[in-house]
N, C-alpha and C positions, 0 to 999 in steps of 0.2 A: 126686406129686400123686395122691390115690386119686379114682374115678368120682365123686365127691360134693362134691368140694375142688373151688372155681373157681381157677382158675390165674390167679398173680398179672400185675398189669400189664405184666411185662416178661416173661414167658411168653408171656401174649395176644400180646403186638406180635410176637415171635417169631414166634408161630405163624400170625399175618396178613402179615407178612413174608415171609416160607417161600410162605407160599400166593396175595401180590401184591405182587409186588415194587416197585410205584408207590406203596407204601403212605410216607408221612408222621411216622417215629417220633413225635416232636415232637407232630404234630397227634394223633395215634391217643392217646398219651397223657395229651394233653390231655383229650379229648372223655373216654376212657372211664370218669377217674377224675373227671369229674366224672358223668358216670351213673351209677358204682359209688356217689358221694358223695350222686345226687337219691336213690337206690333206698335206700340205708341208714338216710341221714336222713330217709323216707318213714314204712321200719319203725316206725323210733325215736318219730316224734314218732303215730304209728299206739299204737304200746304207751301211752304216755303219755296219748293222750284215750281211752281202753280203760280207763283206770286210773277213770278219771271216770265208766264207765257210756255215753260216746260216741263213734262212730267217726268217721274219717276227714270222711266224706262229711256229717255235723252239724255237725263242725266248720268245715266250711267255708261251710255257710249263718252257724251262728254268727259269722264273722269278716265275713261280707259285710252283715250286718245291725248289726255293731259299724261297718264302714266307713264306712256310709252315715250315719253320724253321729245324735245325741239326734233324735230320737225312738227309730230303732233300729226305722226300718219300711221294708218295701219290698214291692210286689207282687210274687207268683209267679213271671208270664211274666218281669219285672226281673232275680230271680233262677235263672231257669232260665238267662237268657243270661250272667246271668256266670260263671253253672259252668258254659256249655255242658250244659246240659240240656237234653231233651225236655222240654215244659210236664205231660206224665203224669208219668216221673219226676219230676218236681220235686215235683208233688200228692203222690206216694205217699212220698216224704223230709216234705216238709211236715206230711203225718197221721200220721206216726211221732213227730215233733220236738214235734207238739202233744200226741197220748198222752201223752208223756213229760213235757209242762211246760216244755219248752224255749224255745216260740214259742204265738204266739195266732195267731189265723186267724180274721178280721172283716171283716165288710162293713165299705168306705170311707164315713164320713160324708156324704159331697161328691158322691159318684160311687155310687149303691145296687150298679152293678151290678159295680166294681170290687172287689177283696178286697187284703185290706191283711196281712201279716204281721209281727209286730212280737215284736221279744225279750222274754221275760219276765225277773225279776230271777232266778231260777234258769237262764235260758240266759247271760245275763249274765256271774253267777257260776262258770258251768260253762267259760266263756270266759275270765274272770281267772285262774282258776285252772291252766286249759290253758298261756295263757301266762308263768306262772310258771315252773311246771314248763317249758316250751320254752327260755324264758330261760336259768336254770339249765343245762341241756343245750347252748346253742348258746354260752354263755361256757365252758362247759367245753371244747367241739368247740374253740374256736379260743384259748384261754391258752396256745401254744407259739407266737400270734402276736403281737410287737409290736404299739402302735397304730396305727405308720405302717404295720409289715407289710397288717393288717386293713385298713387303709384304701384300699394298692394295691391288693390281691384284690379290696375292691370294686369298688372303679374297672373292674378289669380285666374283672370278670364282668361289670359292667353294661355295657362296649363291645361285649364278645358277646350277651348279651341283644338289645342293638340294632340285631345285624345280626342275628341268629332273627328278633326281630319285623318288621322291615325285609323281612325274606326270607319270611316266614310268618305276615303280617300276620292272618293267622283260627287262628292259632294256640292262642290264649289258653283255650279249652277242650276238650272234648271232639271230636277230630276224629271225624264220623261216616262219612268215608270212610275209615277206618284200623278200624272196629269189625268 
């Protein structure tokens, strides 16, 4: 393995082994190849909204203003919390995303002093099209799985999911005691 090369999974446990020996083959394995698996598939789908002209961090207001269903609006401070945002950052994402046509940014009708941010049919599109391309990538990622295969993994990741969230219940975004 040269200085550059990360050392394959059964390397690492090796060499965490070697260096603690209470270590967990089994679990160590578990955990790392799924972080090797968050961190790849991060890149991956990272290239792929690059390809569109948007990063990572658009994309995700893009998906949380698909989430929240037709109309395709939500306030700021709404979505600063669900990306775990600061309400500044979120402003300076928000005046980027409207530059670009992605999103609008309007006073609330109902509320003057609320602002309302809502998808345009280019963020929309920029969003279909994202998940096209993800699709395609995440059918390819798992075609060496059956469908009952696919279906266990799910199962399986989402009972660890539910002990993270269980365990790390403020997890869900940016922790700012970790920055």
């Amino acid at each position: 393995m040269s200085a550059t090369q990360e050392p394959t999974l059964d390397e690492q446990i090796a060499a965490y082994q070697r260096e603690f020996r209470d270590l967990d083959p089994q679990v160590e394995k578990v955990v790392s190849a799924l972080g090797r698996l968050n961190r790849r598939m991060n890149v991956a789908y990272g290239r792929q909204v690059a390809e569109l002209g948007i990063s990572n961090a658009e994309w995700e207001v893009l998906k949380h203003l698909v989430l929240s269903g037709a109309p395709y609006r939500l306030g700021p401070g709404d979505l600063a919390k669900r990306l775990g945002l600061t309400p500044a950052a979120m402003t300076h994402r928000i005046d980027r995303m409207a530059a670009d046509g992605l999103v609008t940014r309007d006073r609330d009708e109902t509320n003057r002093v609320r602002v309302i941010v809502e998808l345009t049919d280019e963020g929309r599109a920029k969003w279909l099209e994202a998940m096209r391309m993800a699709t395609a990538f995440e059918e390819d990622l798992l075609q060496d799985l059956s469908s009952e295969e696919r279906g266990v993994l799910g199962e399986l990741l989402i009972r660890v999911l539910r002990r993270v969230e269980h365990a790390q219940p403020d997890a869900g975004g940016r922790l700012t005691d970790l920055e």
